[in-house]
TORMI-234526 format. One line per field, with one value per residue: residue in one letter; chain; x, y, z of N, C-alpha, C, O, CB in turn. Coordinates in pm, whole numbers, m for minus. Glycine has a CB too. Example, Ala and Ser with C-alpha at 12.3 -4.5 7.8 and 13.67 -1.06 7.14 Angstrom:
BEGIN
residuo [A	S]
cadena [A	A]
n_x [1319	1285]
n_y [m569	m225]
n_z [780	708]
ca_x [1230	1367]
ca_y [m450	m106]
ca_z [780	714]
c_x [1320	1290]
c_y [m330	3]
c_z [780	787]
o_x [1424	1341]
o_y [m332	114]
o_z [846	804]
cb_x [1131	1408]
cb_y [m447	m60]
cb_z [905	572]
end
This chain:
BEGIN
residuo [X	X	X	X	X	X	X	X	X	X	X	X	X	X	X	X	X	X	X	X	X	X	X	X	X	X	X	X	X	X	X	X	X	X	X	X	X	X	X	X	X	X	X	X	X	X	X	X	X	X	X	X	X	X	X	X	X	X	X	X	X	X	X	X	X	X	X	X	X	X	X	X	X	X	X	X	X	X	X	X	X	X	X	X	X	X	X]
cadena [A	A	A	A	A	A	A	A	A	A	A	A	A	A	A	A	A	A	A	A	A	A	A	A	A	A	A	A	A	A	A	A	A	A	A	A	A	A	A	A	A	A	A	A	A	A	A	A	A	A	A	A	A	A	A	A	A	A	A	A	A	A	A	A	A	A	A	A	A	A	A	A	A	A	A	A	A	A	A	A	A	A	A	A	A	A	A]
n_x [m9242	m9297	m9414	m9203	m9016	m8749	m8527	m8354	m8295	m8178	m8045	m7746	m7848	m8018	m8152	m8169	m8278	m8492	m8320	m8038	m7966	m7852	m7893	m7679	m7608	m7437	m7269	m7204	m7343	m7154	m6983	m6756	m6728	m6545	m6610	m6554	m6570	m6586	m6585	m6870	m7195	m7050	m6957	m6747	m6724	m6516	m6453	m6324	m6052	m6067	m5798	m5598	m5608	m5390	m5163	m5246	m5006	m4846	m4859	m4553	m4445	m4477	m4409	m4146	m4102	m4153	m3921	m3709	m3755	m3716	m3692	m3681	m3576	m3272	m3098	m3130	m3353	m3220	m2982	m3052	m3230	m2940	m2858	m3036	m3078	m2975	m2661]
n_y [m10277	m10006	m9898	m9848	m9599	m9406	m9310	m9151	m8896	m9050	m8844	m8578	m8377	m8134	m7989	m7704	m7640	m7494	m7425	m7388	m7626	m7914	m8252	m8520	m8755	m8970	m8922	m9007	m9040	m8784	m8720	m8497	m8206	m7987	m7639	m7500	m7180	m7164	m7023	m6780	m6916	m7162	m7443	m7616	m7914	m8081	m8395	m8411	m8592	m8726	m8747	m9024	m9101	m9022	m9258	m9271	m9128	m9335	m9321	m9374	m9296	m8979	m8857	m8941	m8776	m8550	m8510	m8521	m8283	m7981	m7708	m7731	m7545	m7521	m7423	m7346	m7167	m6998	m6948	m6844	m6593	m6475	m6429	m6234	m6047	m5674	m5601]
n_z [m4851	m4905	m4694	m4494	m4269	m4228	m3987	m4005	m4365	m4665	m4837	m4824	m4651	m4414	m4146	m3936	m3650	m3409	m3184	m3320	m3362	m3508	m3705	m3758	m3952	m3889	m3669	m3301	m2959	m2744	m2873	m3014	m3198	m3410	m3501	m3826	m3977	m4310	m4515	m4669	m4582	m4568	m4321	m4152	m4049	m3803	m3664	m3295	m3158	m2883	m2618	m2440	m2127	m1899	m1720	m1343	m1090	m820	m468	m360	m619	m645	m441	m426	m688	m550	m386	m565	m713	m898	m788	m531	m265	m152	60	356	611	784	708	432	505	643	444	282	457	508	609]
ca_x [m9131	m9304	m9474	m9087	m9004	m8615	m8526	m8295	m8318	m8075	m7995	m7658	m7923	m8059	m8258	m8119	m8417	m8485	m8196	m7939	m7916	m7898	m7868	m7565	m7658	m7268	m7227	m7205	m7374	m7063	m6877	m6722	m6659	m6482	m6640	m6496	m6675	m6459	m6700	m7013	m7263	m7022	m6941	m6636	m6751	m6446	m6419	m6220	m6029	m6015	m5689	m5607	m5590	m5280	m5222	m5203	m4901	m4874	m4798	m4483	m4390	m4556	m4285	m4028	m4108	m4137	m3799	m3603	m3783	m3500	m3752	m3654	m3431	m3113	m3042	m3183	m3429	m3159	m2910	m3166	m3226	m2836	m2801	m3106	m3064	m2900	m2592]
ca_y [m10189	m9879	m9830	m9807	m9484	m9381	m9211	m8982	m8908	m9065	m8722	m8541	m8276	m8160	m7847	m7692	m7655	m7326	m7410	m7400	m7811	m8032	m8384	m8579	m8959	m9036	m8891	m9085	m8930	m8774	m8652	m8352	m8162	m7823	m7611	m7368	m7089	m7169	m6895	m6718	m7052	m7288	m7464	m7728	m7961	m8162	m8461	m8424	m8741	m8761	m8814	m9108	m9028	m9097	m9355	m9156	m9162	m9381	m9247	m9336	m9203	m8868	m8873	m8962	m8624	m8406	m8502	m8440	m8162	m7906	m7616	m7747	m7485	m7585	m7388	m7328	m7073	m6898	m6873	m6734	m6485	m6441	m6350	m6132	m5913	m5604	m5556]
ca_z [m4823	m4964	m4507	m4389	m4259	m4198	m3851	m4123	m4488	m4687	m4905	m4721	m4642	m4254	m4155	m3791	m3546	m3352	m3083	m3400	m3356	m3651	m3664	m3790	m3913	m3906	m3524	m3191	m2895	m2658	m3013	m2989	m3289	m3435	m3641	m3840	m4077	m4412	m4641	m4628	m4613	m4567	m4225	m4205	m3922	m3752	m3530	m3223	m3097	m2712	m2608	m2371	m1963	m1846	m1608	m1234	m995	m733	m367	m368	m735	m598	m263	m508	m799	m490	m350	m691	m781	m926	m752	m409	m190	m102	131	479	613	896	554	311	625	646	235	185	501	555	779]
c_x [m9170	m9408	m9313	m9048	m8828	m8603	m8456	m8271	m8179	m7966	m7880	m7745	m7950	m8092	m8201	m8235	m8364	m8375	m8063	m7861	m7935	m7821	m7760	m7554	m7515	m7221	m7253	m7274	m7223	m6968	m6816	m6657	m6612	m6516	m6588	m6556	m6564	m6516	m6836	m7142	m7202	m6966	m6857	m6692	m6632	m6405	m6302	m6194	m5981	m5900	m5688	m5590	m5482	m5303	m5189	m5067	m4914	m4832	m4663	m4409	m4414	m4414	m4173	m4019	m4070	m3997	m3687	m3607	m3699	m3579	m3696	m3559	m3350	m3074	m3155	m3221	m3279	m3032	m2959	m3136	m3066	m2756	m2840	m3101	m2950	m2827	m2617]
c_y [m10042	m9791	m9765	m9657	m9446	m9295	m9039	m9025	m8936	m8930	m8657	m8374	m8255	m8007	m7833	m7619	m7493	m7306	m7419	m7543	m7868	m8146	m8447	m8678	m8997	m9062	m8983	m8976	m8922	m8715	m8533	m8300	m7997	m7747	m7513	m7305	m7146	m7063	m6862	m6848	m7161	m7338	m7607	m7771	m8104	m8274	m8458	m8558	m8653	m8844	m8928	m9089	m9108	m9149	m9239	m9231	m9253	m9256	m9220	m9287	m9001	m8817	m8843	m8808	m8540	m8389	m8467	m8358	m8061	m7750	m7622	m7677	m7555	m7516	m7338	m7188	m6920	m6901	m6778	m6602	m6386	m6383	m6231	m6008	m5785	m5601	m5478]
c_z [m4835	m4792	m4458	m4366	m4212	m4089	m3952	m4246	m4562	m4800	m4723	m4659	m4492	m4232	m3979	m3759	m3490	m3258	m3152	m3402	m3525	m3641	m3769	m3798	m3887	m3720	m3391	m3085	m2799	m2773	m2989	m3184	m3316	m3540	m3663	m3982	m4194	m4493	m4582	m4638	m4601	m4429	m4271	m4004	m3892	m3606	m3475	m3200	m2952	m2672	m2470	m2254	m1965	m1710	m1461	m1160	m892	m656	m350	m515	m702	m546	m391	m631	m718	m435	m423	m751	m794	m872	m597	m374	m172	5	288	515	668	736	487	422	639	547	239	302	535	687	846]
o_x [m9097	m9450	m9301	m9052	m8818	m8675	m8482	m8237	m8079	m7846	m7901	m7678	m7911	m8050	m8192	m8285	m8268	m8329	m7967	m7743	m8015	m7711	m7776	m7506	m7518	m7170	m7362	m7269	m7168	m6866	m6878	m6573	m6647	m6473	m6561	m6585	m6450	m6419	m6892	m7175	m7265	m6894	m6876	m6696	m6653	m6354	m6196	m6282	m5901	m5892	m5783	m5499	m5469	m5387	m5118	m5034	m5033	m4791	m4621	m4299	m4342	m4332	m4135	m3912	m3983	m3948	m3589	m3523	m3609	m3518	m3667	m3449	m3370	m2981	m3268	m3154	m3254	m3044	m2925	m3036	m3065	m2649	m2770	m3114	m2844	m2867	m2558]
o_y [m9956	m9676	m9657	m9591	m9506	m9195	m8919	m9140	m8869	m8937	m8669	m8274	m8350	m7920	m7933	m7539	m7418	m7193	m7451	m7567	m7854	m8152	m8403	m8742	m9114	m9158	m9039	m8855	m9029	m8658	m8470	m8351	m7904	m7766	m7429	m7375	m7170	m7016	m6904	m6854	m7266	m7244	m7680	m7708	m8213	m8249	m8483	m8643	m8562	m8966	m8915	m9006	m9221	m9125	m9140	m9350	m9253	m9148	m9106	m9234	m8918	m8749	m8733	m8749	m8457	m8276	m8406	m8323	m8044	m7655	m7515	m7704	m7676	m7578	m7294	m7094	m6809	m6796	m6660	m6530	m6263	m6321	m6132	m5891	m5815	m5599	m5467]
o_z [m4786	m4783	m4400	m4470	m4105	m4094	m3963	m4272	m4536	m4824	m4603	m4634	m4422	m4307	m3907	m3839	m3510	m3242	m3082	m3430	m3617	m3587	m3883	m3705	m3849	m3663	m3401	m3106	m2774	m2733	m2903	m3257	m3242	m3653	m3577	m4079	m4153	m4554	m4480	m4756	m4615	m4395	m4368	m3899	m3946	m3496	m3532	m3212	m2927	m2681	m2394	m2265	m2011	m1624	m1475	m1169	m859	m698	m331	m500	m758	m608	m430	m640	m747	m430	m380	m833	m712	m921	m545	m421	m179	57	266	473	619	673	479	418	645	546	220	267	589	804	953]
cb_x [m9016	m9410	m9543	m8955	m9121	m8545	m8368	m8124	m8392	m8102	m8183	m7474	m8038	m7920	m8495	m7969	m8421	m8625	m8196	m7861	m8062	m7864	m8008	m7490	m7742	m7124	m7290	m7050	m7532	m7027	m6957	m6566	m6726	m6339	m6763	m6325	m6699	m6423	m6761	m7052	m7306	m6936	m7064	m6398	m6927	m6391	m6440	m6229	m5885	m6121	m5579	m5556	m5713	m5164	m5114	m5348	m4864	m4830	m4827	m4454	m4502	m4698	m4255	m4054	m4257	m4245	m3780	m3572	m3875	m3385	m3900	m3638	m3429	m2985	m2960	m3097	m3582	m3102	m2900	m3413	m3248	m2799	m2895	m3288	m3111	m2949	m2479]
cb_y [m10220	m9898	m10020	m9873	m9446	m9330	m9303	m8891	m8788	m9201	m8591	m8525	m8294	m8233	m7878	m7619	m7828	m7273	m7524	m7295	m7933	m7975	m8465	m8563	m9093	m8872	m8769	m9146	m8947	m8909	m8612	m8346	m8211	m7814	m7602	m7380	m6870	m7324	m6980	m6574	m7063	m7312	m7450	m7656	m8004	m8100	m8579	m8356	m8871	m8836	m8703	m9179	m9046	m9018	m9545	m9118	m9061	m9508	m9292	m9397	m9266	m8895	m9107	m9138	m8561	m8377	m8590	m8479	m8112	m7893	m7626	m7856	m7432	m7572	m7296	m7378	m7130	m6980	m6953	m6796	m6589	m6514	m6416	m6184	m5933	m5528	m5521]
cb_z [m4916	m5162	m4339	m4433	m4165	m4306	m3681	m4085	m4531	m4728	m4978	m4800	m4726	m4134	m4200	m3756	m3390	m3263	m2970	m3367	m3224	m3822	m3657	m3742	m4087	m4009	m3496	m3152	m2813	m2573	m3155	m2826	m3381	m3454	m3683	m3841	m4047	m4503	m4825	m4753	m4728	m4675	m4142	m4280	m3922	m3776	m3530	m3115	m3195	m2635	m2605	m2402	m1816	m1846	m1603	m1103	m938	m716	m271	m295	m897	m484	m127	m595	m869	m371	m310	m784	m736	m1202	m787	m377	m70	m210	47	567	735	1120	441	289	784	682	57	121	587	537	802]
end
């Protein structure tokens, strides 16, 4: 047992490389995390959770939003025309 070599050391310890990387035995690759300064030396490193994609619209659910949309004029072009211009 005394050949085995560990990919990482089991101390919570880790030295960041010249591209400011350091390795994370806990981390998945694709992780995303948040770091935030908390003091002078100290770094608070937080996993994000990826929220779930929602499912998409069909075609006709699509048809159907754009037709009840509460943005939709009501009123017709030669009206509009008949409000906003001067007599």
């Amino acid at each position: 047992m005394a050949g085995i070599l560990w990919d990482y050391p089991t101390m919570s310890i880790t030295t960041a490389d010249k591209k400011k990387r350091v390795v994370i035995p806990l981390a998945r690759p694709g992780d995303v995390f948040d770091v935030q300064q908390q003091d002078e030396g100290r770094v608070l490193l937080v996993r994000l959770v990826r929220p779930q994609p929602q499912v998409r619209m069909t075609r006709a659910e699509c048809l159907r939003a754009m037709a009840t949309a509460p943005l939709r004029p009501k009123i017709g072009w030669n009206e509009l025309r008949r409000l906003t211009r001067e007599p």
